[in-house]
GUTOR-573729 format. One record per atom (N, C-alpha, C): x, y, z. Coordinates in steps of 0.1 Angstrom, whole numbers, padded with zeros to 4 digits, always signed. Layout:
BEGIN
XYZ ...
***
This chain:
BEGIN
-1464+1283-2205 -1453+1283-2196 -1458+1280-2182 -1453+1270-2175 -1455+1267-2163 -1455+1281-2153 -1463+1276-2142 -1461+1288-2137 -1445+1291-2125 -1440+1277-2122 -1427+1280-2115 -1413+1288-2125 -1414+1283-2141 -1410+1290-2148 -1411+1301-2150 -1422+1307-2150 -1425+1321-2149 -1422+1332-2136 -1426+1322-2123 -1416+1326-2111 -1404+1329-2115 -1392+1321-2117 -1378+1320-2121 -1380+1332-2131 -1383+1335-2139 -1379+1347-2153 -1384+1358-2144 -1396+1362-2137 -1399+1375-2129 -1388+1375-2118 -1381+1366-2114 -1370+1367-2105 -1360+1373-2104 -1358+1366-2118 -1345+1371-2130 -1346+1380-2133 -1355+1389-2136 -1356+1401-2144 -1358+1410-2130 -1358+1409-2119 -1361+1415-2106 -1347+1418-2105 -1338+1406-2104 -1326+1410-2102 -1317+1420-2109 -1322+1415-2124 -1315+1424-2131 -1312+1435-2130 -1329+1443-2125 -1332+1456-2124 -1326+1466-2111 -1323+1457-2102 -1316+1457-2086 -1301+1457-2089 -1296+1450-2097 -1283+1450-2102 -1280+1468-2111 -1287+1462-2119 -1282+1482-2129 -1285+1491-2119 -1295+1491-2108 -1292+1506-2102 -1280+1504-2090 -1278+1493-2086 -1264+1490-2082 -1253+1499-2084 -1252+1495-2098 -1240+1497-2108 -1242+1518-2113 -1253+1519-2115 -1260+1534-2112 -1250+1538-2101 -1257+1534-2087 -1249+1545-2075 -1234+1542-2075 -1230+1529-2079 -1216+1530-2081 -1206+1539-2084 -1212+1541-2096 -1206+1548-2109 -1208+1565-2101 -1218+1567-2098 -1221+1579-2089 -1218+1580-2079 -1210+1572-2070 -1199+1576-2056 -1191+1579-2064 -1186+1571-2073 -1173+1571-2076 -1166+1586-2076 -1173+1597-2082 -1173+1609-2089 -1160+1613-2096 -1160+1603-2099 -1151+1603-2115 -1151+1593-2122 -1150+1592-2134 -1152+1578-2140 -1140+1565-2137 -1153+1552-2138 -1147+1546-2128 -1144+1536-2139 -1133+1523-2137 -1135+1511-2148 -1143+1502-2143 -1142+1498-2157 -1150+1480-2153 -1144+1470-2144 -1131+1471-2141 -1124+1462-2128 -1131+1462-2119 -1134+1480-2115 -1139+1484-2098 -1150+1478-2100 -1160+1486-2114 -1172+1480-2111 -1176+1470-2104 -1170+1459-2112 -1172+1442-2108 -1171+1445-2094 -1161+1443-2088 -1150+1443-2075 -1165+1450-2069 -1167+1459-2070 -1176+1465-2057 -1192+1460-2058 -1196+1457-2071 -1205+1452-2073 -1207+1436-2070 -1199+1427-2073 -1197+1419-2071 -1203+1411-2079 -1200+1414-2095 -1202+1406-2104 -1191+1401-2114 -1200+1392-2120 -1190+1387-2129 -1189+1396-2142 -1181+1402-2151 -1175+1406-2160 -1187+1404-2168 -1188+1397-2170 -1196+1394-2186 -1214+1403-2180 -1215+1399-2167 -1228+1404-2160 -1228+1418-2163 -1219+1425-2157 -1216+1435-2154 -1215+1444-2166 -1210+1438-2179 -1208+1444-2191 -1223+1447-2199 -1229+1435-2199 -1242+1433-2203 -1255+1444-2195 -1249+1448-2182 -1258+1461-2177 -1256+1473-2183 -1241+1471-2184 -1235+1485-2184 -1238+1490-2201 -1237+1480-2207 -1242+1482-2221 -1258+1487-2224 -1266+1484-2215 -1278+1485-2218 -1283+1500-2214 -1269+1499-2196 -1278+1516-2195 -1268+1526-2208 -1257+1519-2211 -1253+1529-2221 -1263+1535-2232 -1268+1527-2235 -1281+1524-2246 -1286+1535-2247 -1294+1535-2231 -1305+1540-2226 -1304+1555-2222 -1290+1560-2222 -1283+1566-2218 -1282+1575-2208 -1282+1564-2199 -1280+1568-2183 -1261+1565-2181 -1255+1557-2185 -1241+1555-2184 -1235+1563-2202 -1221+1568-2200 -1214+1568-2208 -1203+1561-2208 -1191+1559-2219 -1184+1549-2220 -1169+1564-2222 -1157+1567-2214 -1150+1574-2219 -1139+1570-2227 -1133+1579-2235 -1123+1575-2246 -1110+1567-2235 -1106+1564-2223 -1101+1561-2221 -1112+1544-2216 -1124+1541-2219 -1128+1527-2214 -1129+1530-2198 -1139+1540-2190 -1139+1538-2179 -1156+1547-2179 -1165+1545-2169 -1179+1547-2169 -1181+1559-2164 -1191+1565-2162 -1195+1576-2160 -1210+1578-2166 -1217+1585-2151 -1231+1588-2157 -1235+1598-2168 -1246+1592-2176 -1248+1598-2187 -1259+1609-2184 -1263+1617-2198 -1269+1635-2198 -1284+1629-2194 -1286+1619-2196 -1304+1610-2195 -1309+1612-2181 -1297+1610-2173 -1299+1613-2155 -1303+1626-2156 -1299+1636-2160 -1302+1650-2158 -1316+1654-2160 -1325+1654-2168 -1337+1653-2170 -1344+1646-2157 -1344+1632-2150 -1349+1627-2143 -1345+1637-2131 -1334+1642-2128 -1332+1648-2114 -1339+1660-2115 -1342+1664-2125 -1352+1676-2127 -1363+1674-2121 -1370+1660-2128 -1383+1658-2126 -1384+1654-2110 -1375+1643-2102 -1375+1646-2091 -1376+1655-2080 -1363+1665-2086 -1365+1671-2079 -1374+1685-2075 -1380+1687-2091 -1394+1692-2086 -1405+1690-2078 -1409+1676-2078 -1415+1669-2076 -1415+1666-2057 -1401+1662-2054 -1392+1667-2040 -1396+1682-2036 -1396+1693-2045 -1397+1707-2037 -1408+1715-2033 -1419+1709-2039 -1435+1709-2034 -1429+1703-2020 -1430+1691-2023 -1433+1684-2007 -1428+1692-1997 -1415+1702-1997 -1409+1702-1986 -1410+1715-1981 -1423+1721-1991 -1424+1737-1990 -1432+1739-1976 -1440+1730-1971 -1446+1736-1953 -1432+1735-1947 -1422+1724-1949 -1409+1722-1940 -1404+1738-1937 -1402+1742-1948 -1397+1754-1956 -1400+1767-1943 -1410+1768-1945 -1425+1777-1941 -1423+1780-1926 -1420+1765-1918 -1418+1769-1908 -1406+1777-1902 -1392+1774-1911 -1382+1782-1907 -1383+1793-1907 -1389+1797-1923 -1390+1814-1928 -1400+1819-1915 -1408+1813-1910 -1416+1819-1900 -1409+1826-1885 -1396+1813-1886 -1388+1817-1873 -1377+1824-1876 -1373+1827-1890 -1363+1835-1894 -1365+1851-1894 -1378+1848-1901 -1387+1861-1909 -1374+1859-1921 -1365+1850-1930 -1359+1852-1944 -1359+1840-1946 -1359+1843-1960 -1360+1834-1969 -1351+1821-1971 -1356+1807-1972 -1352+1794-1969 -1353+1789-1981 -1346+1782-1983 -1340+1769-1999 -1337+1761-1998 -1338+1752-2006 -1330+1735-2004 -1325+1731-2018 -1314+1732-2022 -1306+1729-2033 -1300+1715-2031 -1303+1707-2042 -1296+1693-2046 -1286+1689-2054 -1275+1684-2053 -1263+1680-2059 -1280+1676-2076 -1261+1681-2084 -1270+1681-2100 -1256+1683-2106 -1251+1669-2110 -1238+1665-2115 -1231+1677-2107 -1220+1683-2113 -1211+1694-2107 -1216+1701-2100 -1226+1706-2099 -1233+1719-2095 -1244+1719-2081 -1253+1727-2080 -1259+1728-2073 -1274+1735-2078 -1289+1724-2077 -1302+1729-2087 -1308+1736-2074 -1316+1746-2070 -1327+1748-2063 -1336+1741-2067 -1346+1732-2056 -1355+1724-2060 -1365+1731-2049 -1365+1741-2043 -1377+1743-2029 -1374+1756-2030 -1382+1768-2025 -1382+1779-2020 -1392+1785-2015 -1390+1790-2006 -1400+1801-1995 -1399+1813-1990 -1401+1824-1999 -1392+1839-1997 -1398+1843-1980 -1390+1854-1977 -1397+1859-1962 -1405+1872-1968 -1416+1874-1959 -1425+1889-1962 -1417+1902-1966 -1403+1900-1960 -1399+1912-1960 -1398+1924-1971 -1393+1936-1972 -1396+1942-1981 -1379+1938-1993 -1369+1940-1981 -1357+1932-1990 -1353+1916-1985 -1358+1909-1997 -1355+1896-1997 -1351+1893-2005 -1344+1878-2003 -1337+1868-2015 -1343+1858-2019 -1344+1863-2031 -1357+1853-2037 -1346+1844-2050 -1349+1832-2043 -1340+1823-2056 -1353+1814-2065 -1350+1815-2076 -1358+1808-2083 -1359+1790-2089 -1367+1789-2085 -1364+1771-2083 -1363+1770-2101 -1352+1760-2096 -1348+1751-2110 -1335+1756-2113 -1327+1768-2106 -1315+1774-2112 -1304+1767-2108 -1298+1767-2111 -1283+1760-2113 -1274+1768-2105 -1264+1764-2099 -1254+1771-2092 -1242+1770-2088 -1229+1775-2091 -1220+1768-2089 -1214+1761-2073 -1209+1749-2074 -1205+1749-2060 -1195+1753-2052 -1188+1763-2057 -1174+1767-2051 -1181+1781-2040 -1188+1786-2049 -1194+1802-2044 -1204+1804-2037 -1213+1791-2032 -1225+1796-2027 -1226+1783-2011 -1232+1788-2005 -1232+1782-1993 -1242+1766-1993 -1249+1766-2002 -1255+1748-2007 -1244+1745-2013 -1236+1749-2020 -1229+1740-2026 -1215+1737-2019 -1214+1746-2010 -1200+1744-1997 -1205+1732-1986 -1221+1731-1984 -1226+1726-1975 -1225+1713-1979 -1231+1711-1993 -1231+1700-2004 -1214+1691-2003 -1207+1696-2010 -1191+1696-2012 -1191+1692-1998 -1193+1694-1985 -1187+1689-1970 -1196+1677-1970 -1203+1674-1974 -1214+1662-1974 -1204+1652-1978 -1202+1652-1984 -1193+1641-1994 -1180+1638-1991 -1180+1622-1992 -1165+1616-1988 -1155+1624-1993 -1146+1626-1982 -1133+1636-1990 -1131+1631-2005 -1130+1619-2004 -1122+1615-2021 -1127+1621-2032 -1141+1622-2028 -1154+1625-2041 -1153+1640-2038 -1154+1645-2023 -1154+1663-2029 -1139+1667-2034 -1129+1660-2034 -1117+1666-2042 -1117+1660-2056 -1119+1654-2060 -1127+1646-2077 -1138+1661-2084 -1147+1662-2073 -1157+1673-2077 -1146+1689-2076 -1138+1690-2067 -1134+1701-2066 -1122+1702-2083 -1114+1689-2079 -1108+1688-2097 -1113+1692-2106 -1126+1691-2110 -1131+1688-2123 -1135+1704-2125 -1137+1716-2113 -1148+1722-2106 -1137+1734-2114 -1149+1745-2125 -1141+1761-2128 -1142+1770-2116 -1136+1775-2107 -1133+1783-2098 -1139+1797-2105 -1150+1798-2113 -1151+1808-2116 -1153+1822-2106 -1146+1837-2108 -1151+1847-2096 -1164+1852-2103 -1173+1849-2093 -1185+1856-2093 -1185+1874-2085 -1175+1874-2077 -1173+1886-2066 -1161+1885-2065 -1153+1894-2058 -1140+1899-2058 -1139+1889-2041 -1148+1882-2036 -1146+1877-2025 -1149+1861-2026 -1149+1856-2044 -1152+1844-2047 -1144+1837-2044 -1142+1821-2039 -1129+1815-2038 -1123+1811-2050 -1113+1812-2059 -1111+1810-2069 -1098+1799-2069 -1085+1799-2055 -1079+1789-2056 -1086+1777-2050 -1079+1762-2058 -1085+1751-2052 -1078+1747-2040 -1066+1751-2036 -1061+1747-2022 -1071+1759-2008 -1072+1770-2011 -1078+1777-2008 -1091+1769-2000 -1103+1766-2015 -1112+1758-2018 -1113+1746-2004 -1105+1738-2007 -1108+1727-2001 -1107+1730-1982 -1095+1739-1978 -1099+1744-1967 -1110+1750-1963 -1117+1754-1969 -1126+1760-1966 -1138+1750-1967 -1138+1738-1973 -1148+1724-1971 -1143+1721-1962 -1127+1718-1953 -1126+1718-1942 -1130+1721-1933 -1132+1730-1930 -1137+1740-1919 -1151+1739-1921 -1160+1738-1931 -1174+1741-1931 -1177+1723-1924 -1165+1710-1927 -1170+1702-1918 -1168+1703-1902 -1161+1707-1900 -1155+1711-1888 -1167+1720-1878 -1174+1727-1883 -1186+1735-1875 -1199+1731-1881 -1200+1723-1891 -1212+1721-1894 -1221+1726-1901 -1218+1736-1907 -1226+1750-1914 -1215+1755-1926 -1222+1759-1936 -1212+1765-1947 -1213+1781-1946 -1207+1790-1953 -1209+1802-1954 -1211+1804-1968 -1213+1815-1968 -1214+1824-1985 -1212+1840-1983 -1203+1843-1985 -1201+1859-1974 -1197+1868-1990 -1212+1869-1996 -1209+1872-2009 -1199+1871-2017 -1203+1858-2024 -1191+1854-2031 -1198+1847-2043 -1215+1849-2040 -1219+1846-2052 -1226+1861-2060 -1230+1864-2050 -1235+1881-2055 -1233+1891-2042 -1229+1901-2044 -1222+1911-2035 -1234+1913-2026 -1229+1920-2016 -1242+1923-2007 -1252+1912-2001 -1251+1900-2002 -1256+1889-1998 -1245+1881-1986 -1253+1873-1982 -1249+1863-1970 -1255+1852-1966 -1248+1840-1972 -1256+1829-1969 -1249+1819-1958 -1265+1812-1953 -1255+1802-1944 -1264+1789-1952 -1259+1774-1950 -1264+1764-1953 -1258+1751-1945 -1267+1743-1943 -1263+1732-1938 -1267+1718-1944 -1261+1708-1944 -1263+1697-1951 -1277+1690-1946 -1281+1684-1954 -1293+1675-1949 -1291+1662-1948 -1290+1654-1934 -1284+1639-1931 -1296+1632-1944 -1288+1623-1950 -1293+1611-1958 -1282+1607-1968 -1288+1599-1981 -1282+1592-1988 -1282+1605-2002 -1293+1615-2004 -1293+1621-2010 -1284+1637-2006 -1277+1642-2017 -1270+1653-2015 -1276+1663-2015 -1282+1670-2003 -1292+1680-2001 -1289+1690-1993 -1289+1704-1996 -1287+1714-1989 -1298+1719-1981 -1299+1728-1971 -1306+1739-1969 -1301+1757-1963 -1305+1760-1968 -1298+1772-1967 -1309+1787-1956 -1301+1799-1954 -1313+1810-1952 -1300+1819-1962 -1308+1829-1969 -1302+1841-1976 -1308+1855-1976 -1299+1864-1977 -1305+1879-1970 -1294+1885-1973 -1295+1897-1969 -1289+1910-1972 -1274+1906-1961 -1262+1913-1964 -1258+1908-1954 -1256+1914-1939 -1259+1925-1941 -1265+1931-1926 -1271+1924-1916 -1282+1915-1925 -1295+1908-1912 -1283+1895-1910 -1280+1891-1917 -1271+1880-1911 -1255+1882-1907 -1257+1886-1888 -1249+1887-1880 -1243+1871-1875 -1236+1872-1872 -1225+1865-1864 -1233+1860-1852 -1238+1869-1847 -1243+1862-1831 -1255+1855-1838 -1267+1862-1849 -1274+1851-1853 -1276+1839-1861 -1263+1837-1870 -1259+1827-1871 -1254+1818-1861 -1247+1822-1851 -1250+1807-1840 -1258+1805-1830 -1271+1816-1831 -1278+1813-1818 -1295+1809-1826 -1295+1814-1838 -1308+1814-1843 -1303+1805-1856 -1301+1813-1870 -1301+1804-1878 -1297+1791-1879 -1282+1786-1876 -1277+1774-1874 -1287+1767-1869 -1291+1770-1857 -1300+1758-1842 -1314+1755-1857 -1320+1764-1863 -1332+1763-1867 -1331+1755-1880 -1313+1760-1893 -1316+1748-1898 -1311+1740-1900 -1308+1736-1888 -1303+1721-1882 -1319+1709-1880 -1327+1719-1873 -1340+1715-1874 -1345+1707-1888 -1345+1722-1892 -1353+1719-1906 -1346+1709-1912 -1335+1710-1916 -1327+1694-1919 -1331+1683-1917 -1333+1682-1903 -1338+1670-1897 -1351+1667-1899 -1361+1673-1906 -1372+1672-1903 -1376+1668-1921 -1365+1673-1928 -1363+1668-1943 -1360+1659-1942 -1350+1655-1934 -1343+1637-1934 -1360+1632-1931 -1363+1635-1918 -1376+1625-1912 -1387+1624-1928 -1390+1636-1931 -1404+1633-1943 -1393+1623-1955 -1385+1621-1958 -1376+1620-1972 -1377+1603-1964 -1374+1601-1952 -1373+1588-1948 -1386+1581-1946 -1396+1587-1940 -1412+1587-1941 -1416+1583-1955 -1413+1591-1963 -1419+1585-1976 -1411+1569-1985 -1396+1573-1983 -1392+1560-1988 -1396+1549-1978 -1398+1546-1969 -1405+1536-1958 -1423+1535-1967 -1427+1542-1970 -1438+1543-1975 -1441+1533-1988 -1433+1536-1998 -1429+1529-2012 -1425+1516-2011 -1416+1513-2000 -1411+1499-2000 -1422+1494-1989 -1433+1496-1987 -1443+1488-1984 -1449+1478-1996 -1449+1469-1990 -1457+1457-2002 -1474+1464-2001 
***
């Protein structure tokens, strides 16, 4: 095979590969399953292109196909966001380190994980009562302050799709359990910038969280008894601090992808 032909087919197969994760984030703004019309339309392919991807990650089983003929990411993603996001929560444990140092409590960073919310980072404080969350746990996003922070991250259209699909389960007698309720209160957490959790996932707790600026849906949070987390320290200390630390996860998370797309 000539070698200009062989240029042409590594081309081709470049594109291909640039195309399916295309069609990947698509399907994943969407947050609900989306058709093959949109696909195209937003993708901007032709039909037959677009079928021939979608078939392959069905395969592979990163996409599913629903009984009504419209897409949706498949259980295959879930596994990988694992591995990522462990992999993510080493890195960001000095980030971590520094807040708990200015907090004296304990700091987390939870990632959108289909419906929910995974802990991927943790760094308890010295204290004698702390909240110690354990990485890898799952959590709902109605009741906990990463997943309010999370849910305000996201285009209204997609957190009311997520809030639809979403069991209002009560965890606490202070859970939010209506969705009109619900969605004001993603209102207001965009409105100031910070989410709450005023035990509503487990009594006697208090969380605050704030979103992390990027492309990925990332919380960070501080959690504690809810005594230590007062009112006046929530806007003069925690907020300011992880607002920081946010930013300092966007900077390394941006640092490293700059890194990878180096030739």
């Amino acid at each position: 095979m000539s070698t200009e032909k062989q240029t042409s087919r590594s081309n081709s197969t470049v594109q291909a590969v640039s195309r399916a994760f295309d069609i990947l984030e698509i399907v994943a703004s969407a947050g609900s399953p989306i058709s093959m019309t949109d696909i195209c339309k937003q993708a901007k392919l032709p039909r037959p292109t677009a079928h021939r991807l979608l078939r392959t990650l069905m395969v592979s089983g990163y996409i599913y196909q629903t009984p009504h003929r419209k897409y949706a990411l498949g259980t295959r993603l879930i596994s990988l966001s694992r591995y990522a996001g462990g992999a993510l929560g080493v890195a960001l444990r000095p980030i971590l380190t520094k807040a708990v140092v200015t907090l004296d409590e304990s700091v987390s960073v939870a990632m959108l994980d289909q419906d929910y919310a995974r802990y991927i980072s943790h760094v308890p404080s010295e204290r004698a009562r702390r909240m110690f969350t354990e990485v890898g746990n799952q959590v709902s996003l109605h009741a906990t302050g990463v997943g309010k922070a999370i849910l305000a991250a996201m285009p209204h259209a997609q957190a009311l799709a997520t809030i639809e699909r979403t069991q209002l389960r009560a965890f606490t007698p202070t859970t939010i359990t209506d969705k009109d309720e619900l969605i004001r209160e993603i209102e207001l957490t965009r409105e100031r910038s910070y989410a709450l959790d005023n035990g509503e996932h487990e009594r006697g707790l208090r969380c605050v969280a704030v979103p992390v600026p990027g492309d990925l849906y990332l919380a960070v949070s501080v959690s504690a008894p809810a005594e230590r987390i007062t009112d006046y320290l929530i806007k003069n200390s925690i907020v300011p601090t992880l607002y920081c630390t946010a930013d300092d996860i966007a900077g390394a998370l941006s640092a490293e992808a700059d890194r990878h797309s180096q030739p």
